[in-house]
C-alpha positions in Angstrom: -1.0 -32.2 7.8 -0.8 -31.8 3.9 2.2 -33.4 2.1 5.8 -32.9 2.5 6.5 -28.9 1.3 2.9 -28.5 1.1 1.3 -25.4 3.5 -2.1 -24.9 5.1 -3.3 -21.4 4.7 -5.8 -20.2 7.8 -6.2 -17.4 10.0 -5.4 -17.2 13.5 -8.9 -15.0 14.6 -7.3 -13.8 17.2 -4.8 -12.1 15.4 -7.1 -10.9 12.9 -8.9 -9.2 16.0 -6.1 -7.5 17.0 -5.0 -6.3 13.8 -8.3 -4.7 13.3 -8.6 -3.2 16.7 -5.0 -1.5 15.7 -5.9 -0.9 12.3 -7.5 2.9 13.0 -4.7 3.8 15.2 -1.9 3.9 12.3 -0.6 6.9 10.5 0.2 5.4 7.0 0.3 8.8 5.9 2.6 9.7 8.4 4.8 6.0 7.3 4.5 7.4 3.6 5.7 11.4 4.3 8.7 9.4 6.4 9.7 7.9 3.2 9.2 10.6 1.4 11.7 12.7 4.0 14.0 10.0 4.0 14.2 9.5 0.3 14.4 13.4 -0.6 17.4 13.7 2.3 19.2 10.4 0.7 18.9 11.8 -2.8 20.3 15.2 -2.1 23.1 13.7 -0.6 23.8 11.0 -2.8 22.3 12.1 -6.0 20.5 9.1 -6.4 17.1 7.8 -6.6 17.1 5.4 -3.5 13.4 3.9 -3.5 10.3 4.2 -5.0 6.7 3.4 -3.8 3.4 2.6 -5.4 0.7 2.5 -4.0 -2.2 0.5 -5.3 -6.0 1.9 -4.3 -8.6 -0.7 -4.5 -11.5 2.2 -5.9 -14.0 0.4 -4.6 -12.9 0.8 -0.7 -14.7 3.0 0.6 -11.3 4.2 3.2 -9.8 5.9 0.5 -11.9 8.7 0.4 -11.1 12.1 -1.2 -9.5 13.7 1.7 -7.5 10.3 2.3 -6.5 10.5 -1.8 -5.6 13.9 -1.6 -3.3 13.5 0.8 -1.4 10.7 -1.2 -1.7 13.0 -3.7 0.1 16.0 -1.6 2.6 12.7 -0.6 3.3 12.0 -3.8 4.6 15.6 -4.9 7.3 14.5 -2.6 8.8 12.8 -5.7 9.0 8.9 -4.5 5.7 8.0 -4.3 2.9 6.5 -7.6 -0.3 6.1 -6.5 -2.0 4.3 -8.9 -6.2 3.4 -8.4 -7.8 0.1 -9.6 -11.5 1.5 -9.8 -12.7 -2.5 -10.3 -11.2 -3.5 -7.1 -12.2 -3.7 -3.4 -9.9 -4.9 -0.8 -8.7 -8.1 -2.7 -7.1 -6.1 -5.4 -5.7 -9.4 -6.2 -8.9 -11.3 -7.0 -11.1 -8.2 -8.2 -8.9 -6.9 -10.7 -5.6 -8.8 -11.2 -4.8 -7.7 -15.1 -5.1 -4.3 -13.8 -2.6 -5.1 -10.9 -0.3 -7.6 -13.2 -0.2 -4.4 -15.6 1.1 -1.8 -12.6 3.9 -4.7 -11.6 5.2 -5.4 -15.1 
């Protein structure tokens, strides 16, 4: 137990576990076009941009290969999503290239 307010950061194995035996079974791409549908039906109807996505690619992940980055790029011509690569990175975009990741949020 830390101080009042304070929090203790760990990870529960067991979830981890799971997660990564579910990992391979979900359709991001599939999430992404479902935007994408959503957005384009919501801006015909409305006129308005309602959301946009970007999507930050850690270049040094091996998962995003070219057939995985082409079809963000076929996504993206949907009109709601950036897909924006930080070649530096692996999977901690955060700690392997944070200027390049502070620059996309700004």
């Amino acid at each position: 137990d830390g101080p009042r307010g304070s929090f203790d950061f760990a990870f529960d194995l067991e979830v981890v576990r799971d997660v990564l035996d579910d990992f391979p079974r979900q359709d991001f791409a599939g999430m992404l076009r479902d935007v994408g549908e959503w957005h384009s039906e919501s801006a015909t109807s409305t006129g308005t941009e309602l959301c946009r996505v970007n999507l930050v690619m850690a270049g040094k992940n091996e998962a995003w290969t070219e057939q995985v980055r082409s079809e963000v790029e076929d996504i993206g011509r949907m009109g709601h999503l950036d897909a924006h690569v930080l070649e530096k990175a692996g999977h901690w975009v955060h700690v392997d290239d944070l200027d390049g990741l502070m620059f996309l949020m700004e």
